[in-house]
C-alpha positions as CSV (number, residue, x, y, z in Angstrom):
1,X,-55.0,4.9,-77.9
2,X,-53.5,4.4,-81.5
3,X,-50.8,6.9,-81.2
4,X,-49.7,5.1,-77.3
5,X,-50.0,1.8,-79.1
6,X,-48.0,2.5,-81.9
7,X,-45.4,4.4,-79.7
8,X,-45.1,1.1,-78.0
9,X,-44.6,-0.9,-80.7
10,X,-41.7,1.5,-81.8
11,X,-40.0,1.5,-78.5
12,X,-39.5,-2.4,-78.9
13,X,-38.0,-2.2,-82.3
14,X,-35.5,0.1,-81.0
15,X,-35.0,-2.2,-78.5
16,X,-34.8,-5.2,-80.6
17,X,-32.4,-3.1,-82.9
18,X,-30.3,-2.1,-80.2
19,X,-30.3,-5.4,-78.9
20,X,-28.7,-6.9,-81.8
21,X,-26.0,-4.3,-82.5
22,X,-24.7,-5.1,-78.9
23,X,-24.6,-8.8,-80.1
24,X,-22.5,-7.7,-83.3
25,X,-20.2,-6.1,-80.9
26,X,-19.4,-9.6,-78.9
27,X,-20.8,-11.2,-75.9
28,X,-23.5,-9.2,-74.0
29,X,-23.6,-9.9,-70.0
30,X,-27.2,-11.4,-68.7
31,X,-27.8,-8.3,-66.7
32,X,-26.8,-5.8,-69.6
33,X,-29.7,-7.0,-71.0
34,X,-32.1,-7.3,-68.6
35,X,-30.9,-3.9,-67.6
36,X,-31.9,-3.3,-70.8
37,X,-35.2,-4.4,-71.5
38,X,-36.3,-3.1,-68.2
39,X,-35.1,0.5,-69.0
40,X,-32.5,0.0,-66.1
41,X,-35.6,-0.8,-63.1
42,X,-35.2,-4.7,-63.0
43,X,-35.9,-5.7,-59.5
44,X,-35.6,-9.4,-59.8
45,X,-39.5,-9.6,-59.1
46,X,-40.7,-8.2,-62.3
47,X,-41.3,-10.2,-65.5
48,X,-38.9,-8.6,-67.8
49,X,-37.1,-12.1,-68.5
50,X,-40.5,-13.0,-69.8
51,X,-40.3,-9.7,-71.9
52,X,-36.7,-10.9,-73.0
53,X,-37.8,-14.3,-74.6
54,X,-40.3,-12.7,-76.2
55,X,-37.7,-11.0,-78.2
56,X,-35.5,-14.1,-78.7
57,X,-38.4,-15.7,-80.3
58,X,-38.7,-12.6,-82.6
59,X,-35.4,-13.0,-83.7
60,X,-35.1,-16.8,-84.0
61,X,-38.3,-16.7,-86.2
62,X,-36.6,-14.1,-89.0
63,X,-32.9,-16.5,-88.4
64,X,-31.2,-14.7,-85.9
65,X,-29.9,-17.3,-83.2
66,X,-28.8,-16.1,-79.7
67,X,-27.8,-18.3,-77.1
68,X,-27.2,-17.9,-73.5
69,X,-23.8,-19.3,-72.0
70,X,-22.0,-18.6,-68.6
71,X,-24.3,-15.7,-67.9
72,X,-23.8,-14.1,-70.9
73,X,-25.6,-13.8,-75.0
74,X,-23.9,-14.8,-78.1
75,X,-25.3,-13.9,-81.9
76,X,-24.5,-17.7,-83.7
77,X,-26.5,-16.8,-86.6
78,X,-27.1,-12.9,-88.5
79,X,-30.0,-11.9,-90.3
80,X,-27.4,-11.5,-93.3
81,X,-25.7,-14.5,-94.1
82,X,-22.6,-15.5,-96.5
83,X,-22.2,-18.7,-98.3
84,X,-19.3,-20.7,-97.4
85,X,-17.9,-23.7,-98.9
86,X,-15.5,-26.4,-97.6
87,X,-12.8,-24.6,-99.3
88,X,-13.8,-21.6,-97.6
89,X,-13.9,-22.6,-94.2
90,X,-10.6,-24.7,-95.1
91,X,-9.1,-20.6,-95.2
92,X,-10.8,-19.4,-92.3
93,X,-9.2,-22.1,-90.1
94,X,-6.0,-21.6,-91.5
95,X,-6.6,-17.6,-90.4
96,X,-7.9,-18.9,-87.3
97,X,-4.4,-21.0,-86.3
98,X,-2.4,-17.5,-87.5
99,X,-4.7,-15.6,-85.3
100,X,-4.2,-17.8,-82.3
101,X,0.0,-17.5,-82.4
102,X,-0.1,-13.8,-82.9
103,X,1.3,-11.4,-79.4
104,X,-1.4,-9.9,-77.7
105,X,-1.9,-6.3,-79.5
106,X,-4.2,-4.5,-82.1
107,X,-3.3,-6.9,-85.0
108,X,-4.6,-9.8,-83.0
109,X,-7.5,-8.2,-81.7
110,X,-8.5,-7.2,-85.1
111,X,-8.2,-10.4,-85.9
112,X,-10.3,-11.9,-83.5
113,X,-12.9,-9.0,-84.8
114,X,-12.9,-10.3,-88.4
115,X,-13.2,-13.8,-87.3
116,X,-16.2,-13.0,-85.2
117,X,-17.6,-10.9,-87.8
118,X,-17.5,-13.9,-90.2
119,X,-18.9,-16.5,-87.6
120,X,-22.0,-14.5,-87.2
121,X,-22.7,-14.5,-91.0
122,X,-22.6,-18.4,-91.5
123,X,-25.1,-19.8,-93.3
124,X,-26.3,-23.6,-92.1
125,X,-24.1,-25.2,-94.1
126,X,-20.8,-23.3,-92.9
127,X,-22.4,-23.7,-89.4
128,X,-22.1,-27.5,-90.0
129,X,-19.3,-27.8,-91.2
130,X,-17.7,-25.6,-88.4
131,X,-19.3,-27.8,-85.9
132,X,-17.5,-30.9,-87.3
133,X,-14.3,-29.2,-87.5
134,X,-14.5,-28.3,-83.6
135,X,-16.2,-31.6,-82.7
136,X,-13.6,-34.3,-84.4
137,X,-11.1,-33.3,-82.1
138,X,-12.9,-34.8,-79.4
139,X,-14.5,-37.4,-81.1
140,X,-10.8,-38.4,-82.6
141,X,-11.8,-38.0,-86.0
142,X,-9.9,-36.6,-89.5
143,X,-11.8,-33.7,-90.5
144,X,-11.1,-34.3,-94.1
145,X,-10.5,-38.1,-94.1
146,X,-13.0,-39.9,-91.7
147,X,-16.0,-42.0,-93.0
148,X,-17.8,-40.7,-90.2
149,X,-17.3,-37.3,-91.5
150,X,-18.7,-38.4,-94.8
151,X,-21.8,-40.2,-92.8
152,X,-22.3,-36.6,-91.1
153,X,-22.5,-35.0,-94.1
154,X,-24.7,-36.7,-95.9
155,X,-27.0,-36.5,-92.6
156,X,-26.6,-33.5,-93.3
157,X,-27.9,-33.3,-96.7
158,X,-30.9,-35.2,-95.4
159,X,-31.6,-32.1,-93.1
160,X,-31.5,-29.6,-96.1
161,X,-33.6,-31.8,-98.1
162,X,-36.8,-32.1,-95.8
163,X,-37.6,-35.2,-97.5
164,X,-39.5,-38.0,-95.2
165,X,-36.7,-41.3,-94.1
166,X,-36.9,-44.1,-93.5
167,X,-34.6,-45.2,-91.0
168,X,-33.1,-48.6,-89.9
169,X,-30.8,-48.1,-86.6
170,X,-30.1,-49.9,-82.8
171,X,-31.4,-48.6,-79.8
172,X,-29.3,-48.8,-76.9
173,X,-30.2,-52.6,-76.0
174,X,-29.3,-53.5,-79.4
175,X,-32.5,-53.8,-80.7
176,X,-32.8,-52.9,-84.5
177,X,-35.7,-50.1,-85.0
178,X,-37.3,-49.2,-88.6
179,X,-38.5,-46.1,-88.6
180,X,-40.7,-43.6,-90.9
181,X,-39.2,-40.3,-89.4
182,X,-38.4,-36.2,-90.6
183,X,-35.0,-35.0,-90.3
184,X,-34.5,-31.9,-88.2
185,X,-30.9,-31.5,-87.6
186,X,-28.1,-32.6,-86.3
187,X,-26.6,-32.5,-82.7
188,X,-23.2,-33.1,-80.9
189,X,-23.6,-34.6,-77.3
190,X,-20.4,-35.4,-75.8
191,X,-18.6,-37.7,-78.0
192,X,-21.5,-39.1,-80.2
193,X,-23.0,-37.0,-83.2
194,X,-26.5,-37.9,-83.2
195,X,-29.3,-37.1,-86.2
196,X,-32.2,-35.7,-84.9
197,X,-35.7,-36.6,-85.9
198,X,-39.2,-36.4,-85.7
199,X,-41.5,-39.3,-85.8
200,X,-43.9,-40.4,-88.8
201,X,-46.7,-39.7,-86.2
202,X,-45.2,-36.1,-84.8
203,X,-45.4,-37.4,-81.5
204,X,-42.0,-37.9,-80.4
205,X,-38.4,-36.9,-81.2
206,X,-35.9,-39.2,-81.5
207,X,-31.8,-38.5,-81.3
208,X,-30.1,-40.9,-83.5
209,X,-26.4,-41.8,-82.8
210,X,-24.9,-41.8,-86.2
211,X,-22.7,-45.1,-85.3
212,X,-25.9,-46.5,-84.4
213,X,-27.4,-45.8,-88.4
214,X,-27.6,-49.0,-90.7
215,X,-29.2,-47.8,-93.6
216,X,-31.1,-44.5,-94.5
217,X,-33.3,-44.8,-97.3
218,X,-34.8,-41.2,-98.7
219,X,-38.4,-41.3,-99.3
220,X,-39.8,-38.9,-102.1
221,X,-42.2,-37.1,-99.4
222,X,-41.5,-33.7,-98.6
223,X,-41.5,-33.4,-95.0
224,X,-44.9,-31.0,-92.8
225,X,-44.2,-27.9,-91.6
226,X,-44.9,-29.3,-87.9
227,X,-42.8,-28.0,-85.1
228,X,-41.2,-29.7,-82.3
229,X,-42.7,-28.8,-79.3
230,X,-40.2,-26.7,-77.4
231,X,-42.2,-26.2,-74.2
232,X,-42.6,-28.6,-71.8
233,X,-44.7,-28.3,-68.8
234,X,-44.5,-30.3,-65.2
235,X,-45.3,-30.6,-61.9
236,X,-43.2,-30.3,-59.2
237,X,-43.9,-31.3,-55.2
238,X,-43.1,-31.3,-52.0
239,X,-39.1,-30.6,-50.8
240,X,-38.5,-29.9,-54.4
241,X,-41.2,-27.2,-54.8
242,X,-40.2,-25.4,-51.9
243,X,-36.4,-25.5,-52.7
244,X,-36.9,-24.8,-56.6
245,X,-34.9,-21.7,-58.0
246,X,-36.8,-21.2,-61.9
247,X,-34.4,-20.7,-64.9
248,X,-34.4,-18.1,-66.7
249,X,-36.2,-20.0,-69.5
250,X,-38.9,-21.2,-67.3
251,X,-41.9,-19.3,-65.4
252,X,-43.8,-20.6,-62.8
253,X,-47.7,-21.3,-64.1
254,X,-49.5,-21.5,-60.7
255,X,-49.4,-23.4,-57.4
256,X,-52.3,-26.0,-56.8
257,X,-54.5,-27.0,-53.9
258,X,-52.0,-29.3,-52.7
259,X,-49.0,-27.4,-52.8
260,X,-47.5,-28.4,-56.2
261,X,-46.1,-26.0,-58.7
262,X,-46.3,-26.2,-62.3
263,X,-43.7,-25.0,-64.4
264,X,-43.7,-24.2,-68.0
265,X,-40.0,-24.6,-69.9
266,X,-39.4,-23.2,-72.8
267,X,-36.8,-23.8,-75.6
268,X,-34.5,-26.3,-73.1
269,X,-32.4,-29.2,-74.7
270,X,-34.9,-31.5,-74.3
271,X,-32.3,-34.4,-73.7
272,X,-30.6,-32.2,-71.2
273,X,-34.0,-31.5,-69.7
274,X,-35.1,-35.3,-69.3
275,X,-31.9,-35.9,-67.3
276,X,-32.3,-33.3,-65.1
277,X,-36.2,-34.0,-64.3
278,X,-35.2,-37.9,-63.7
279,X,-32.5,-36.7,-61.0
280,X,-36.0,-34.9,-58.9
281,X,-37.2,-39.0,-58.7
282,X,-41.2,-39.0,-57.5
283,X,-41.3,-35.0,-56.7
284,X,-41.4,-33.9,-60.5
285,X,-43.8,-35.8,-63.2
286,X,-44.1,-34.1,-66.8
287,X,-47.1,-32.7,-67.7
288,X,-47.0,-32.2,-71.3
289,X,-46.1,-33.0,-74.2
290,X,-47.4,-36.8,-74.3
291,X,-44.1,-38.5,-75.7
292,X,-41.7,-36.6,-73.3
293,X,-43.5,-37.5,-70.3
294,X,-43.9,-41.2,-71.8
295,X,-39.9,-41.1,-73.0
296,X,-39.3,-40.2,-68.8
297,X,-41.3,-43.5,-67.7
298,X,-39.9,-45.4,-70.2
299,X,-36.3,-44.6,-69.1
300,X,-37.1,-44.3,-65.6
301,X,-38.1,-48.2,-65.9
302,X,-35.3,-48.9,-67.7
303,X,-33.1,-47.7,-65.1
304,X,-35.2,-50.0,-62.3
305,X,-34.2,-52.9,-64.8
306,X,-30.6,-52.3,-64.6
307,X,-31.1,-52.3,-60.6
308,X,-33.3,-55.6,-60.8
309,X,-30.4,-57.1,-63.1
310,X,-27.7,-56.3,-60.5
């Protein structure tokens, strides 16, 4: 039973392993994966993407962050990091702009290589300061001149600190909020930068628009250990039930008396989520955690007052 057990267990980390030298190598397609995970036998039935996440998790908890886009996995953060500076990054976009002008060939594509090899090895603050650089340009800001900038990074000191803030900001009626919060991190939605937060209580998130920021005053309280919750759990009916094609992130929890299915979501946007559950109307109702399904209400009547106004 031991030896089977521990045969297991090293069949997993070879997995894992190989897992994340395909990563190193570039993008990795959805179904190279599953493929796999699944010792080449997934069948679309089995519960192998369960297996998967299982594995992401692993990763994310010793740094390693893996995302999924357009069907396939990208490494955005190595278990080895380098620290950059602003100076540094400053060089690697100036290697970046060569690389782009170069003819197609081996010198460009060993360029790309290098650039890639760097980008995995960011640490949080290179990270940040990459995501500013790629999100001024939409936002129409000076990456090295902008007060905004300047606002960001400090945000972004408040982040690293994990100090308790307290907060004065507007919400989106133009009412002015105080609030006793812990910084998480910061986010890029569209065109607005927003600081990310957890309230006094734990009991909901908020996403602060940066414009929207009066004054931030840093309290001399280390912030908990406490986690956001990442998995959200709700009930869908009816049409909707029927109709309902899962994500990979999400498994279905079991179908109820009446019909209903429950679905448990792990590790979605939760801002993206929200939208997308509001668009289902009366056939989908969160379950849990508390403040999401009370943050859904609380939007869902602020839409009806728009309608009422009109």
């Amino acid at each position: 039973m031991a030896k089977k057990l521990t045969e297991k267990y090293n069949d997993s980390c070879v997995k894992l392993f190989e897992f994340i030298k395909m990563l190193y190598e570039g993008e990795v397609e959805f179904k190279k994966v599953i493929d796999h995970f699944s010792n080449g036998e997934y069948d679309g039935t089995s519960n192998t993407h369960v297996t998967l996440n299982k594995y992401l998790n692993a990763m994310r908890i010793f740094g390693i962050k893996v995302k999924k886009i357009n069907n396939k996995y990208h490494m955005f953060s190595s278990l080895y990091k380098i620290k950059l500076d602003l100076n540094d990054m400053k060089s690697i976009g100036l290697i970046k702009e060569a690389c782009s002008i170069l003819p197609a060939g081996k010198n460009k594509t060993n360029c790309e290589h290098f650039i890639h090899d760097l980008e995995v090895r960011y640490d949080e603050a290179a990270q940040s300061l990459e995501q500013i650089a790629d999100n001024t340009k939409n936002l129409h800001l000076s990456f090295y001149h902008s007060e905004m900038v300047e606002q960001v990074k400090q945000c972004e000191k408040y982040c690293q600190d994990k100090l308790k803030l307290e907060i004065i900001f507007t919400n989106d009626r133009g009412e002015e909020i105080n609030l006793l919060c812990s910084p998480i991190e910061q986010i890029y939605q569209k065109r607005k930068i927003c600081l990310k937060v957890l309230g006094n209580n734990g009991s909901r998130v908020y996403e602060i628009p940066i414009e929207n920021i009066k004054s931030v005053k840093q309290l001399p309280i280390s912030t908990s250990s406490q986690s956001i919750p990442t998995t959200v759990v709700y009930r869908i009916k009816n049409r909707l039930a029927r109709n309902y094609k899962l994500r990979d992130w999400e498994r279905l929890d079991r179908i109820e008396a009446d019909g209903s299915h429950i679905i448990v979501n792990k590790n979605e946007d939760l801002n993206l989520l929200i939208k997308r559950l509001m668009r289902y109307g009366t056939e989908c109702e969160i379950c849990s955690p508390k403040f999401l399904k009370e943050e859904m209400i609380e939007r869902i009547n602020k839409t009806l007052e728009n309608y009422n106004e009109t």
